[in-house]
C-alpha angles and dihedrals in degrees: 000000000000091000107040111122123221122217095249091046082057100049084050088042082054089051091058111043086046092053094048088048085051113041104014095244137055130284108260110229092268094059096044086057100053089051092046098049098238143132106221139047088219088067086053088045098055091053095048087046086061096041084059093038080055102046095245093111135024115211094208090186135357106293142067093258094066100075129126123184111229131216093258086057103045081051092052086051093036103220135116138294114271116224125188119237110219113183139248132329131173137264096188131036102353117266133182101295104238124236111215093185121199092021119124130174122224103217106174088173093060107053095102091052097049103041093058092059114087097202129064119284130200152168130265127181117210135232120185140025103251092119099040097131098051075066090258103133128180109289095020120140126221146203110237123200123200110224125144095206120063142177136230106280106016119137114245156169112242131186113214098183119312090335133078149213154154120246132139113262122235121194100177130169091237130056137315081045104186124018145131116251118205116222093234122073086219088074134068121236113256117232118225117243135174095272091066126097128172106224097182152342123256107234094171154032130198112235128170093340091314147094117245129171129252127264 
């Protein structure tokens, strides 16, 4: 069958998931040699030829770096959904969003939930108390999904420049139109211009230890 994984696919598969744990970001072929034991990076191509074949892996773009697990290979390794850990945004005036590069994020009792999103999802932590009543407090994390469409009212990360921040999105038929409304009386409404742009929709926060949905 298509998906049927061999011993040594796996052992790459297993490369692979352990670099990005470890690194934030895939092995290059190279790498994936050396830790294969082979001589050639055509060895390393056709597996991963055959991982993608398979739906284990998805090769976004030519390279090594450009590879995503997907649900089908953290089940055949049997280990949890990465997700990438992006940095801090505000929830409060927007400020420099900030890249924390080669940091992942383990999250077993989310696997359900991710793998059944088809984008890419990823961490946010969250400065500042401007959402506080759609239950989003100083130091929360959050769960980021990447969309390019949204409704009224979702809550969402938006870059506004070269600066970000969560707030819920409002689309209305009177002025002001489109803006982005902060959970918390003691903040203004942001218009939207044309340097904004909405990057993704915030689907959960981390409270206590656990994952609970926004208001």
């Amino acid at each position: 069958m298509e998906n049927t994984i061999t011993k040594r696919q796996r052992e790459l598969l297993e490369i692979i998931y352990q670099y990005i744990k470890d690194t934030g970001y895939p092995p290059t072929f190279e790498e994936m040699r050396e830790r294969l034991n082979v001589s050639s990076n055509q060895s390393v191509v056709d597996l991963l030829e055959k991982l993608n074949s398979g739906c284990f892996i998805q090769k976004k773009e030519a390279g090594a770096r450009n590879i995503a697990i997907l649900p089908l290979g953290y089940s055949a390794l049997g280990q949890p959904v990465l997700v990438a850990f992006r940095g801090v945004t505000s929830a409060g005036a927007p400020i420099e969003a900030i890249e924390i590069a080669g940091n992942w994020q383990a999250m077993p009792s989310l696997v359900d939930k991710i793998e059944k999103l088809q984008d890419e999802v990823f961490l946010l932590k969250i400065s500042g108390d401007s959402m506080i009543n759609a239950g989003i407090d100083d130091g929360d994390v959050v769960l980021v999904k990447s969309q390019k469409e949204f409704v009224s009212g979702e809550v969402v990360l938006a870059q506004i420049g070269s600066d970000s921040t969560v707030k819920r999105f409002m689309s209305e038929d009177k002025p002001p139109y489109v803006y982005l409304k902060p959970e918390n009386p003691k903040y203004k409404n942001i218009l939207f211009s044309d340097d904004a742009e909405l990057k993704g929709k915030v689907i959960s926060v981390l409270k206590n230890g656990y994952w609970k949905s926004i208001k």
